[in-house]
C-alpha positions as CSV (number, residue, x, y, z in Angstrom):
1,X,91.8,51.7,118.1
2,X,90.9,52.9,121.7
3,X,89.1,56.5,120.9
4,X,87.1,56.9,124.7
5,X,87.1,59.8,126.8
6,X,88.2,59.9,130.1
7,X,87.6,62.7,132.4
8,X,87.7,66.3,131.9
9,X,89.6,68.8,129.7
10,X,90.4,70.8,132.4
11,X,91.5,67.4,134.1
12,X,94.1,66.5,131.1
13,X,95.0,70.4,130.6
14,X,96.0,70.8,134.5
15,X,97.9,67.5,134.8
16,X,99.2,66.7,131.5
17,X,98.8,69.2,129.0
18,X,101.3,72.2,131.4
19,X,103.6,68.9,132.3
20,X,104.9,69.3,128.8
21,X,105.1,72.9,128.8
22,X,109.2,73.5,129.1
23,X,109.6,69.9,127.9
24,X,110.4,70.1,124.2
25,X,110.1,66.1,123.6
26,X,107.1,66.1,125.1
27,X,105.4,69.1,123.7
28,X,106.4,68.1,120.1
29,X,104.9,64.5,120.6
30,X,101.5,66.4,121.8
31,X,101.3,68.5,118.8
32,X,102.2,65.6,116.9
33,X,98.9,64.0,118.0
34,X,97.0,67.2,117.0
35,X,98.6,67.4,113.6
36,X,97.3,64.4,112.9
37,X,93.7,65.8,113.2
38,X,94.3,68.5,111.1
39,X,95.8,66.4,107.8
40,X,92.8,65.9,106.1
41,X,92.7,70.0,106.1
42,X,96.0,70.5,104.6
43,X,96.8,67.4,102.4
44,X,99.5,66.7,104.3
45,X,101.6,63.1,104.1
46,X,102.4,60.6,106.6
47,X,104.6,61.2,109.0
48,X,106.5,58.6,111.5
49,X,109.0,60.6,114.2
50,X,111.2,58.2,115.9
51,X,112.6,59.2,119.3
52,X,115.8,57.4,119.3
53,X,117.4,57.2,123.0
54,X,118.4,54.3,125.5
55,X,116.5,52.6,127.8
56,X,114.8,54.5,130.5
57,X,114.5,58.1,129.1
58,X,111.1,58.4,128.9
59,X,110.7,57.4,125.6
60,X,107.1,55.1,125.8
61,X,106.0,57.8,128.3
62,X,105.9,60.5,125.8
63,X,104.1,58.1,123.4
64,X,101.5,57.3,125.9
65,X,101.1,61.5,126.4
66,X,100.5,61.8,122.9
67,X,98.0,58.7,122.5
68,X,96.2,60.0,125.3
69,X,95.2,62.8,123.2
70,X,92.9,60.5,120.8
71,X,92.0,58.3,123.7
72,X,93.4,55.5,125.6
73,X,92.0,52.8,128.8
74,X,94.8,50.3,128.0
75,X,97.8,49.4,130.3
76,X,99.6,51.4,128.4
77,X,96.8,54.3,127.0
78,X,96.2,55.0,123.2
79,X,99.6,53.1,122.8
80,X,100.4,50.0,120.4
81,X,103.5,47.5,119.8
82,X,105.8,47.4,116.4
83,X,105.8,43.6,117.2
84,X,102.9,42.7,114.5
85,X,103.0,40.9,110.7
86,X,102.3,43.5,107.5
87,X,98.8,42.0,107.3
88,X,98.4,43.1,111.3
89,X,100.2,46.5,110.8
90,X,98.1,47.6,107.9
91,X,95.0,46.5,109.7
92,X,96.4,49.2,112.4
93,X,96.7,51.7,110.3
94,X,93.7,51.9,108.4
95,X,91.8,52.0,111.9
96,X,93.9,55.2,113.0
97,X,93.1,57.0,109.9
98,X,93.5,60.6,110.5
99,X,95.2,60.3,113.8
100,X,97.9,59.5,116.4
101,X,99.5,55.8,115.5
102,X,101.8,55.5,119.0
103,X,104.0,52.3,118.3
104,X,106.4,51.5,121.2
105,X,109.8,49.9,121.3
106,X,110.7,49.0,117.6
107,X,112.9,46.5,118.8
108,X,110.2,43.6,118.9
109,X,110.1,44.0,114.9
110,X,113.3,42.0,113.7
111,X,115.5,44.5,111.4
112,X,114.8,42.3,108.3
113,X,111.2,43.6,108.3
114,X,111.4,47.1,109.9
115,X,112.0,48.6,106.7
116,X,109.1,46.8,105.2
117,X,107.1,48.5,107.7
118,X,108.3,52.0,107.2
119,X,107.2,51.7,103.5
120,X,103.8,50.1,104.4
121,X,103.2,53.4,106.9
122,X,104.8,55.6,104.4
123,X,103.1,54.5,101.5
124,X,99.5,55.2,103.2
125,X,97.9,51.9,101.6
126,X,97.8,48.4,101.8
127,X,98.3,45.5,99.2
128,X,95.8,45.0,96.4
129,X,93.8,41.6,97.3
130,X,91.6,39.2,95.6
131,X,88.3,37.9,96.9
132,X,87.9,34.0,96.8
133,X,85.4,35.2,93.9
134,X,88.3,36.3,91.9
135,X,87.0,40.0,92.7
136,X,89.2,42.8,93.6
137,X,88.8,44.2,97.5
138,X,88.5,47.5,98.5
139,X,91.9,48.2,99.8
140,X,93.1,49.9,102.9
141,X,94.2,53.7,103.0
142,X,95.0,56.0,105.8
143,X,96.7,59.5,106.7
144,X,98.6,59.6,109.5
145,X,101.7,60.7,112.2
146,X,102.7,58.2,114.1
147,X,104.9,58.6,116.7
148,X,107.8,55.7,117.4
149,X,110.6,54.9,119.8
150,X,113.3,52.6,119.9
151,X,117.1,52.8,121.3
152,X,118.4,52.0,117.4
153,X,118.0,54.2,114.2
154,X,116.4,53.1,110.9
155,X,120.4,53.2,109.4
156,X,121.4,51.2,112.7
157,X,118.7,48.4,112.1
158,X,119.8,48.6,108.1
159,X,122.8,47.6,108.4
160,X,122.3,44.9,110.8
161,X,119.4,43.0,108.7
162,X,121.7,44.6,105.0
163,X,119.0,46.3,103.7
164,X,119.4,49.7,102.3
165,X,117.6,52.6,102.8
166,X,116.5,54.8,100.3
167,X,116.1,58.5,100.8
168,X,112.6,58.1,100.7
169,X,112.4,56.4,103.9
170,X,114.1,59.2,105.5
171,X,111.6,62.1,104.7
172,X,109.0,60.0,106.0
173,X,110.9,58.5,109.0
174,X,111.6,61.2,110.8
175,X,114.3,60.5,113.7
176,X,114.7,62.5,116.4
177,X,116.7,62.4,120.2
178,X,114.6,61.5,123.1
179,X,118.0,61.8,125.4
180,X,118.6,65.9,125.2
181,X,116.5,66.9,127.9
182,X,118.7,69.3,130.3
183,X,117.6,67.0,133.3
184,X,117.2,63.3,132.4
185,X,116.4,61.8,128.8
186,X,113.1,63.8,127.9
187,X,112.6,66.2,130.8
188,X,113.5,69.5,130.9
189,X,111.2,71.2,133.1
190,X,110.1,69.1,136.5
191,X,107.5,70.9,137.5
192,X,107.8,70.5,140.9
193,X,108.7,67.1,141.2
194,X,112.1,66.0,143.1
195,X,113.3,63.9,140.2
196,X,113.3,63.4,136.4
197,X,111.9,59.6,137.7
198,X,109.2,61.0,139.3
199,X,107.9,63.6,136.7
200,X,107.6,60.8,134.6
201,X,105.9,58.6,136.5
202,X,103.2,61.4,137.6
203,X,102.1,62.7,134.0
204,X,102.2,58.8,132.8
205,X,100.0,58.4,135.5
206,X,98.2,61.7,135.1
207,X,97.8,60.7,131.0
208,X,96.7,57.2,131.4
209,X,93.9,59.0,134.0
210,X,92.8,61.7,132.0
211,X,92.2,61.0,127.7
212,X,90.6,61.5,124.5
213,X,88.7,65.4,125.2
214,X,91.5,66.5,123.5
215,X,90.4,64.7,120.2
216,X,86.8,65.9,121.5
217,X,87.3,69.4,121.6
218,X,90.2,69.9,119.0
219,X,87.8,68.1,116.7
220,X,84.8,70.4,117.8
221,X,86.7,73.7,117.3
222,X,88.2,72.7,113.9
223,X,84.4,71.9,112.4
224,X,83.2,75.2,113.8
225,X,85.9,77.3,112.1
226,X,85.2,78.5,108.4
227,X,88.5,77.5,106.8
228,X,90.8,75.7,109.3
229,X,92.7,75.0,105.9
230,X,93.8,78.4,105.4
231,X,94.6,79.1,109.2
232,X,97.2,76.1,109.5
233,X,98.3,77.0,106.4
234,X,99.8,80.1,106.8
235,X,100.7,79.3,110.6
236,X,102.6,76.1,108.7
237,X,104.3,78.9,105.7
238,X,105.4,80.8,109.0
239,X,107.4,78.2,110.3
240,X,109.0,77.2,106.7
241,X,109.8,80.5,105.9
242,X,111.6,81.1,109.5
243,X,113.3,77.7,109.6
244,X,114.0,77.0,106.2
245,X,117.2,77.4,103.8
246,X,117.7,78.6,100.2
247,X,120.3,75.1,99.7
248,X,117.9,72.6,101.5
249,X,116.9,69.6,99.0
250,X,113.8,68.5,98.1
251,X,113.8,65.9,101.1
252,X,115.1,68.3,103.4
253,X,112.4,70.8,102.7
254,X,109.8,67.9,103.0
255,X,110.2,67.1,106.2
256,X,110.4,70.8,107.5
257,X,106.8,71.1,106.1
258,X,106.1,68.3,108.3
259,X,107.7,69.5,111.3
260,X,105.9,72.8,109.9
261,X,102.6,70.7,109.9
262,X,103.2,69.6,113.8
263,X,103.9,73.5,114.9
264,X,100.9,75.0,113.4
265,X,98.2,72.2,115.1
266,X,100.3,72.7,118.4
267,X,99.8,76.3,118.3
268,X,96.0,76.0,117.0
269,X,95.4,73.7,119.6
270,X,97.1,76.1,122.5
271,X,95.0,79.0,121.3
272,X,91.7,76.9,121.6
273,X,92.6,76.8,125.4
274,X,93.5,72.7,125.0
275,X,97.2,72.5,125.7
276,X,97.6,75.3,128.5
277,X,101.1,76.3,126.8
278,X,102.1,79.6,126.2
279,X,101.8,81.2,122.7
280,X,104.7,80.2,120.3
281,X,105.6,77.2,122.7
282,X,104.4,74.5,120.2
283,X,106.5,76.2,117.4
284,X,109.8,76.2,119.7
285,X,109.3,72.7,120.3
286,X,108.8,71.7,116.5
287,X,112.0,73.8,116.0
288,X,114.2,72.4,118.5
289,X,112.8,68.8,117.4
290,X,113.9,69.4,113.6
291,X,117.4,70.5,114.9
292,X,117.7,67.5,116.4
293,X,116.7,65.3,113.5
294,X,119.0,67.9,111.2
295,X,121.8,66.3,113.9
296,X,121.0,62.4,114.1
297,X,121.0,62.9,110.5
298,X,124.4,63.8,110.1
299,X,124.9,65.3,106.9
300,X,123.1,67.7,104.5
301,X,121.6,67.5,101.1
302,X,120.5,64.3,99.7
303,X,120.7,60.8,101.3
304,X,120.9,58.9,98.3
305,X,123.6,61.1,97.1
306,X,125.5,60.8,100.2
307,X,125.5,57.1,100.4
308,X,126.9,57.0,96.5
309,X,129.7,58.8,97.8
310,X,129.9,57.1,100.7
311,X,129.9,53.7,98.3
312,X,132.7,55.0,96.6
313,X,134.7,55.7,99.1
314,X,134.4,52.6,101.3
315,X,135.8,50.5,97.3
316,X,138.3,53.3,97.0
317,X,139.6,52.7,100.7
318,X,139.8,48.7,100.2
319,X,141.6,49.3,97.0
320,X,144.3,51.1,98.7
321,X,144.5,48.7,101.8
322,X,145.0,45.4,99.0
């Protein structure tokens, strides 16, 4: 991991923190990084949101915002590559333990063993190993939201490598649109800039300058509070009673308490004077980001169920065309 600090609050709050204010992509992938800080507080599970877009929206920029959270001093921040074995991946994980895992371009990974990895994030431990004593080691755990791009969804990779995916994966790998900002890809807002190109290039910049007092201070402000639990907890029962639905299924209501998870550490962390966003901001953001994974999804209800039928119906159609 790369947890240093690097310049001021102020700094990261001026010139990175208000650059995602207006910026829904962005914004979410920031409270994503402060979720993460917050899990051990309200048992919540591992997360991964995938922002799914084409080349050149922004995609690795608004990883390296949120990495730059939790620290950074790399080329490219607080940031890591999905190119890696299982061994290597686990290794990764259980070192970003109760924080922001930022995994760039999924691509590298073939799609025979992205699937693998999804359940190795998911399943927040590694494999059971044996000593060359013959002794059982300690094995790996973690807790975590990371935060993934790529141009392909899981679905997309799936049926190019003919592995299925299991509803499980879904409410855990969480895909979302990096390509709806009303300007360019993920930008909404330019904040002065004269093109989407250049606001991206000034809060990457801005973000690979300025990291990690964030982490600091959200870290800080959570230990000095009496029952942080309880506070993100009823912030997070806010946004599932607003956003959710009587007929939602058990995986759709899972990942709105995630998305729920995201809003309420956003908002925490805005009224600690961290993010510079406006009350409620965070929340939007979460909102707007489940609507979009509510439309990559495609459907409603259960993802098993709606590949059975889907099953059926691809046998019924051949029989008809023999």
């Amino acid at each position: 991991h790369n947890f240093a600090d690097s310049g001021s609050l102020s700094g990261w709050r001026e010139s990175v923190g208000k650059a995602c204010s207006g910026n829904p992509v962005l914004a979410f992938c920031a409270s994503a990084a402060f979720a993460a800080m917050t899990m051990k507080f309200t048992a919540a599970q591992t997360a991964v949101f995938h922002l799914v877009g084409p080349t050149s929206t922004g995609k690795t920029t608004a990883g390296i915002v949120a990495g730059s959270i939790c620290g950074g001093g790399r080329q490219n921040g607080n940031t890591r590559q999905w190119k890696a074995t299982l061994n290597g991946l686990e290794a990764v994980c259980a070192q970003y333990r109760d924080s922001v895992l930022v995994l760039d371009d999924i691509e590298q990974s073939g799609s025979h063993v992205i699937i693998s990895f999804v359940y190795l994030i998911a399943n927040e431990k590694g494999a059971s190993r044996m000593t060359a004593a013959l002794r059982l080691q300690r094995t790996s755990e973690w807790r975590l939201i990371a935060i993934s791009s790529g141009e392909k969804t899981l679905a997309e990779h799936s049926a190019w490598s003919g592995t299925p995916v299991r509803g499980g994966a879904g409410v855990r790998f969480i895909e979302i649109s990096a390509n709806q900002g009303t300007v360019s890809g993920i930008v909404s807002d330019l904040h002065g800039c004269a093109s989407s190109r250049e606001f991206v290039q000034t809060i990457r910049a801005n973000a690979l300058r300025y990291y990690g007092v964030p982490r600091t201070e959200f870290v800080k402000r959570l230990q000095s509070m009496e029952d942080p639990g309880r506070v993100l907890r009823e912030k997070e029962s806010e946004f599932f009673t607003a956003n959710g639905k009587s007929s939602f299924t058990e995986e759709e209501e899972r990942v709105l308490s995630s998305f729920a998870s995201v809003a309420a550490a956003g908002e925490l962390a805005s009224e600690f004077g961290i993010t510079g966003w406006r009350p409620g901001e965070a929340t939007e953001a979460a909102r707007d980001r489940f609507a979009s994974w509510q439309t990559l999804r495609g459907h409603a209800g259960s993802h098993d169920d709606k590949a059975i039928i889907d099953r059926k119906s691809t046998r019924l159609n051949s029989s008809y065309l023999v």
